[in-house]
ZAMARGU-4260 file (C-alpha; in steps of 0.2 Angstrom, whole numbers, plus 5000, padded with zeros to 4 digits):
<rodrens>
0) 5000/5000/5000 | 5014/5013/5005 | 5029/5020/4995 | 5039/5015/5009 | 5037/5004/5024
5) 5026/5009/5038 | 5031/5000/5055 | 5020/4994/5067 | 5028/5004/5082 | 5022/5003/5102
10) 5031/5019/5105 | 5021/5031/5100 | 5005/5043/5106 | 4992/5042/5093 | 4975/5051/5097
15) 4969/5066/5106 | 4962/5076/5092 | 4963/5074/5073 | 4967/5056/5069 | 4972/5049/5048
20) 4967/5034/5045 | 4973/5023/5029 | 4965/5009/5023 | 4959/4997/5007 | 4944/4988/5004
25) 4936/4977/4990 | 4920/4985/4986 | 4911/4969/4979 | 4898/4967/4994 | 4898/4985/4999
30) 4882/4997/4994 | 4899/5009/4992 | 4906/5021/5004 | 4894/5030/5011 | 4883/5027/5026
35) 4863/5017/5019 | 4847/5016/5026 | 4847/5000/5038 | 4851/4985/5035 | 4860/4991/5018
40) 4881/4987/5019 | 4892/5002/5017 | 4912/5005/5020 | 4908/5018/5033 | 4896/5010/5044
45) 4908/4996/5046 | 4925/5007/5050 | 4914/5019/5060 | 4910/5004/5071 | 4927/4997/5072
50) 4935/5014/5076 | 4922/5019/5088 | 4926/5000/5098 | 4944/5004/5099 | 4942/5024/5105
55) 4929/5018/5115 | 4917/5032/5111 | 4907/5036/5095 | 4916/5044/5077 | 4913/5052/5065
60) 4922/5047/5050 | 4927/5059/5034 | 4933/5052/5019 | 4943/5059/5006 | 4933/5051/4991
65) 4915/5039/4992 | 4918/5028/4978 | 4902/5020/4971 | 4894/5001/4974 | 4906/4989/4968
70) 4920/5001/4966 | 4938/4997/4975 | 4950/5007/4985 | 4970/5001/4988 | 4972/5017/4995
75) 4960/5028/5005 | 4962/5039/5018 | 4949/5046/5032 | 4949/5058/5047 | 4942/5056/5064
80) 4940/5068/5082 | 4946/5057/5097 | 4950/5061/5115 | 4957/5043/5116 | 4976/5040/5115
85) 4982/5024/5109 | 5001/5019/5101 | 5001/5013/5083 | 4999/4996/5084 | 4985/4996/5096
90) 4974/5008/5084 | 4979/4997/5068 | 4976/4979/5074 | 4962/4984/5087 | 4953/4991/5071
95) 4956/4977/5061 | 4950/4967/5075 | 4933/4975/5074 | 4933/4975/5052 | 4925/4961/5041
100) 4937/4953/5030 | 4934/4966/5016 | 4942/4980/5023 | 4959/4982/5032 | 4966/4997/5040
105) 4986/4999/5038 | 4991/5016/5046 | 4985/5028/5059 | 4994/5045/5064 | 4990/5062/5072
110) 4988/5074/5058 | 4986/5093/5062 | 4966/5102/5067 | 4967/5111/5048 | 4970/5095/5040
115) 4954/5087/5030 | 4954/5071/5022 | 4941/5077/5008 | 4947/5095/5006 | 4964/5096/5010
120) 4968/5081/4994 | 4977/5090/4978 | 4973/5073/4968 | 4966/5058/4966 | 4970/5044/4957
125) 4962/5028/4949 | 4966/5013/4941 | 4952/5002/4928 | 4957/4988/4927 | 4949/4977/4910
130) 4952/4958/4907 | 4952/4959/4889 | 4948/4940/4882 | 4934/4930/4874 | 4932/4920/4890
135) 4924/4929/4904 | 4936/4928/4920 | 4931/4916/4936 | 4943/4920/4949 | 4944/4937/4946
140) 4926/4940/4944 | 4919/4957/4955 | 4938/4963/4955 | 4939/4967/4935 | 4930/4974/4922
145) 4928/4962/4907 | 4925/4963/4888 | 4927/4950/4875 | 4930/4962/4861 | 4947/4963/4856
150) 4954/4981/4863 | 4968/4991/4857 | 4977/5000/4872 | 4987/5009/4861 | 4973/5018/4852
155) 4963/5022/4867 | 4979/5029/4875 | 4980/5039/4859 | 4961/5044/4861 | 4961/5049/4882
160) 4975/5062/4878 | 4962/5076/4872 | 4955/5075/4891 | 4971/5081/4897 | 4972/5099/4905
165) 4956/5109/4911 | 4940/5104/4905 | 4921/5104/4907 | 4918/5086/4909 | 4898/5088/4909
170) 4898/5073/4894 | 4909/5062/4906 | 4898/5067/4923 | 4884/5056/4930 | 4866/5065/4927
175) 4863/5063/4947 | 4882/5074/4952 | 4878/5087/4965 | 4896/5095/4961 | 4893/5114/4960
180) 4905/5113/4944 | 4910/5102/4927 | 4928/5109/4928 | 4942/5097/4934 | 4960/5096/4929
185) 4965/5080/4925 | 4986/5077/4926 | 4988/5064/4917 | 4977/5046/4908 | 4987/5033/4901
190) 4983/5017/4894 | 4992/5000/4895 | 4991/4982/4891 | 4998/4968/4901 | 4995/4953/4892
195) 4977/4949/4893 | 4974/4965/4905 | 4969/4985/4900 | 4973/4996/4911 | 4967/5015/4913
200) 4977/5026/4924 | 4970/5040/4929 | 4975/5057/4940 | 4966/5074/4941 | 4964/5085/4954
205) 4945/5078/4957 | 4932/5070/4949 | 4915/5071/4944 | 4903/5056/4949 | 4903/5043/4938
210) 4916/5052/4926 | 4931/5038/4929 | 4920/5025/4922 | 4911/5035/4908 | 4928/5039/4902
215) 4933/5022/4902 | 4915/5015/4893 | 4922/5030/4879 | 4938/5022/4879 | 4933/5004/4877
220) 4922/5009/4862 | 4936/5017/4853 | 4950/5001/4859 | 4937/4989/4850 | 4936/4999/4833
225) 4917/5006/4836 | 4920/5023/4838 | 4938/5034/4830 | 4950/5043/4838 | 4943/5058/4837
230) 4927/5055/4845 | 4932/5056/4862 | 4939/5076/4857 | 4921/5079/4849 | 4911/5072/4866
235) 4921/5084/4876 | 4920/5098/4867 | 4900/5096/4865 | 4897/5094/4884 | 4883/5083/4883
240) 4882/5067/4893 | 4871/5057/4881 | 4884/5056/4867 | 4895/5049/4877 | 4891/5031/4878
245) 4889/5016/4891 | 4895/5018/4909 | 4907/5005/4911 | 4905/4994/4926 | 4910/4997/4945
250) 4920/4982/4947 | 4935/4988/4938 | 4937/5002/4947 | 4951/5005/4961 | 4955/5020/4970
255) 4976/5020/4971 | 4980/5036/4978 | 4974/5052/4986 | 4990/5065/4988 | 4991/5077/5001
260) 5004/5093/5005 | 5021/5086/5015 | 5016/5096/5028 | 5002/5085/5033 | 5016/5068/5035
265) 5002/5056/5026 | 5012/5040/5022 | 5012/5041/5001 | 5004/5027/4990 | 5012/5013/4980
270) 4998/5012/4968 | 4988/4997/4966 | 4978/4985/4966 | 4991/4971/4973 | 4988/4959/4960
275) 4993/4973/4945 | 5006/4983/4955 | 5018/4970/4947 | 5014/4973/4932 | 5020/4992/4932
280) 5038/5000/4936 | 5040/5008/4953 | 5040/5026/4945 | 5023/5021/4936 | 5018/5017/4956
285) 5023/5032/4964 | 5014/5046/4963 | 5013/5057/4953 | 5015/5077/4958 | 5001/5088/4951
290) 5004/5103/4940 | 4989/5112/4944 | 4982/5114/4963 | 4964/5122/4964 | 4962/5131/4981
295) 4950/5124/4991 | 4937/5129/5004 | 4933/5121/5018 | 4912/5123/5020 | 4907/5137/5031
300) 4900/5131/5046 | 4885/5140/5052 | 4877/5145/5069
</rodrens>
């Protein structure tokens, strides 16, 4: 999960205001992040519960991105207010303790009172991972996308790199987003193939809902010859969500990395998931300094 090794210490204080949390979780059984009605499963219900066991008092958790149903994290990180101190190891294994199988905290720190997991991020970062063959995959199913149309990575690469820079993203933006705006900087896509695999690496500064997989449903219609290079250009530019094409499905989707300033000591990301990190150099893993930093306000809090 981290750039570099994170020790399980004894030695340390850990608690008494603002806590980070980083974590992974496989999103198959999940109704996503976000906290449901009863009775529905979501990643926060379950680490709220777990947290709250080992502070011993009820949390409130903030994450820095709620992925969808079905939709993966390696790396997420999320804040916490506690008045109860514990050493690193006791926060980390106590937590896990507490978890279902499907999620896993791996780090726990102090972090400062102006530091916000959501609003304090300068990027984000996601990986789509597509099993590209004419057999549908059995072990992997719920952890990859799949297609049995034969995709050329190097074509869609081609394609993705008219979404580079700032745009309005409304044709890649989910009709139900509540973002005030369309406009994100996005660093950096590129598209690869390991053997039977496609993979879509994405970073930009935030996205819309949905717009990770709307771009790689665009994406996959060029790779498998149904759509020309230039299509993708001419979606963008018209800003209109139905010319776009399909949404591609949750279960490729991973969240690999959220980046924060220095100042604020989060351990960085060795981008994942674990079973493609292999396939990628340790640069293409590391992450990936942004070029463009919107300011961002924290929301006013009123009387």
């Amino acid at each position: 999960m981290f750039l570099y090794p994170q020790e399980l210490t004894t030695d340390n204080a850990i608690g008494g205001g603002r806590v980070a949390l980083a974590f992974e979780y496989d999103g198959r059984k999940f109704h996503g992040w976000q906290l449901q009605k009863s009775g529905v499963r979501s990643v926060e219900a379950e680490l709220t519960k777990a947290v709250s066991s080992v502070a011993d008092h009820p949390i409130n958790l903030v994450c820095a991105g709620r992925t969808d149903t079905g939709v993966h994290a390696s790396y997420q990180i999320a804040h916490f207010e506690t008045h109860a101190v514990r050493n690193l190891r006791s926060w980390v294994m106590g937590i896990n303790t507490a978890l279902p199988f499907d999620i896993a905290v791996h780090w726990a720190g102090n972090t400062s009172e102006d530091f916000h997991a959501r609003f304090s991020a300068v990027y984000r970062r996601y990986r789509y991972v597509i099993y590209n063959s004419p057999i549908r995959p059995g072990i992997q199913r719920g952890q990859v996308s799949w297609t049995f149309r034969e995709l050329d990575a190097e074509r869609m690469h081609e394609a993705a790199q008219s979404l580079v820079g700032e745009h309005d993203f409304s044709s890649f933006r989910a009709a139900g987003c509540q973002s005030r705006t369309p406009i994100r900087f996005l660093e950096q896509i590129k598209v690869t193939r390991k053997a039977n695999f496609v993979v879509i690496d994405v970073q930009a500064n935030a996205f819309l809902h949905h717009m990770v997989r709307n771009i790689a449903g665009a994406l996959m219609a060029v790779g498998s010859g149904k759509q020309s290079l230039s299509w993708i250009h001419g979606i963008l530019a018209a800003k209109d969500r139905t010319l776009a094409g399909v949404t591609a499905p949750p279960h490729g989707l991973y969240l690999v990395d959220v980046g924060y300033p220095d100042s604020f000591e989060i351990p960085p990301a060795e981008c994942g998931p674990g079973f493609a990190r292999p396939w990628f150099s340790v640069v293409d893993n590391s992450p990936v300094q942004p070029t463009h930093i919107h300011p961002k306000q924290k929301p006013v809090q009123m009387p």
